[in-house]
C-alpha positions in Angstrom: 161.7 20.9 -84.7 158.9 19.6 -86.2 158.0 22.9 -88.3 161.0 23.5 -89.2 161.7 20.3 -90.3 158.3 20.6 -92.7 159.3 23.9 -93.7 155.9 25.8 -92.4 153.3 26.7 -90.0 151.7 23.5 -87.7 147.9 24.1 -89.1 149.3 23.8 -93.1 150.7 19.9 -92.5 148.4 17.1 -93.6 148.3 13.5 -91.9 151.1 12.4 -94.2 153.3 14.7 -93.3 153.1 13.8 -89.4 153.8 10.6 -90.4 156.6 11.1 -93.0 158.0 13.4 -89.7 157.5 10.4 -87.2 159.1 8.2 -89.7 161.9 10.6 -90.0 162.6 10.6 -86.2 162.8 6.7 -86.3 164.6 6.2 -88.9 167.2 9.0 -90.1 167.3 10.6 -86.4 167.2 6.8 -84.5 165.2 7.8 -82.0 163.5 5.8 -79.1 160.5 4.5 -79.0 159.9 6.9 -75.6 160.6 9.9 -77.5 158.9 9.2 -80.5 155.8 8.6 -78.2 156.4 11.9 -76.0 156.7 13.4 -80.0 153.2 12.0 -80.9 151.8 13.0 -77.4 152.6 16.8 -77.8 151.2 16.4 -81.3 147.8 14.9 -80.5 147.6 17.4 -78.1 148.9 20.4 -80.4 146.1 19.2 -83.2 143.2 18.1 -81.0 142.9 20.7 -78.4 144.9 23.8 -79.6 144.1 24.1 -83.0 140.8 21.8 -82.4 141.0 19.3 -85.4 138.1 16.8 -85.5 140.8 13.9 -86.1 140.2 10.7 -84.1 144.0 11.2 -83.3 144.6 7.5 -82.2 144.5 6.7 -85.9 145.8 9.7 -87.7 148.6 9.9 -85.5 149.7 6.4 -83.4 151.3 6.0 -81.1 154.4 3.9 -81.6 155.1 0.3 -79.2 157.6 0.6 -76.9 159.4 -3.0 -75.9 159.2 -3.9 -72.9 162.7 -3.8 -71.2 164.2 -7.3 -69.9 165.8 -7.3 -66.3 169.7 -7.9 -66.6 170.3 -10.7 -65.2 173.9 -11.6 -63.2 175.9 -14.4 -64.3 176.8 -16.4 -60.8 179.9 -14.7 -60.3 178.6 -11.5 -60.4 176.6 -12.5 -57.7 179.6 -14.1 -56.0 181.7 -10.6 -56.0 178.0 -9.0 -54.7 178.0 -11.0 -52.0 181.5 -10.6 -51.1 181.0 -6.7 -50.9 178.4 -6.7 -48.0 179.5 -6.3 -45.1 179.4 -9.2 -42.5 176.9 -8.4 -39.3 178.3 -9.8 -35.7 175.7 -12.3 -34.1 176.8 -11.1 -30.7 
């Protein structure tokens, strides 16, 4: 996707492309921050070790935040009907 995206080979796209691309996937495509990040981690790895670039990756390619998710919390009655569901154990 991301070739043909750029319109040509991996080893012809610059550091501004990779990040026009990343911006693209956030933006126009609304991607997650999870899959943006598994995006950047098979790019760092396609430009590092397959075609060997000397780029300190970390900064030519970051890697995006991800939030950290909140617990859902249940409102009392919620907990009420949860309760109600469990089956009762005999004390006998």
């Amino acid at each position: 996707m991301f070739s043909r995206y750029l319109g040509r080979s991996p080893e012809m796209i610059g550091v501004e492309e990779i990040r026009a691309y990343l911006l693209h996937l956030a933006t126009e495509k609304k991607s997650v921050p999870s899959t943006i990040a598994i995006t950047v981690a098979a790019l760092r790895f396609f430009y590092k070790v397959t075609l060997g670039r000397d780029w300190i990756v970390q900064e030519v390619i970051p890697m995006p935040k991800v939030r950290d998710a909140l617990p859902q919390v249940l409102s009392p009655e919620e907990v009420l009907h949860f309760l109600e569901t469990v089956p009762r154990l005999s004390t006998a």
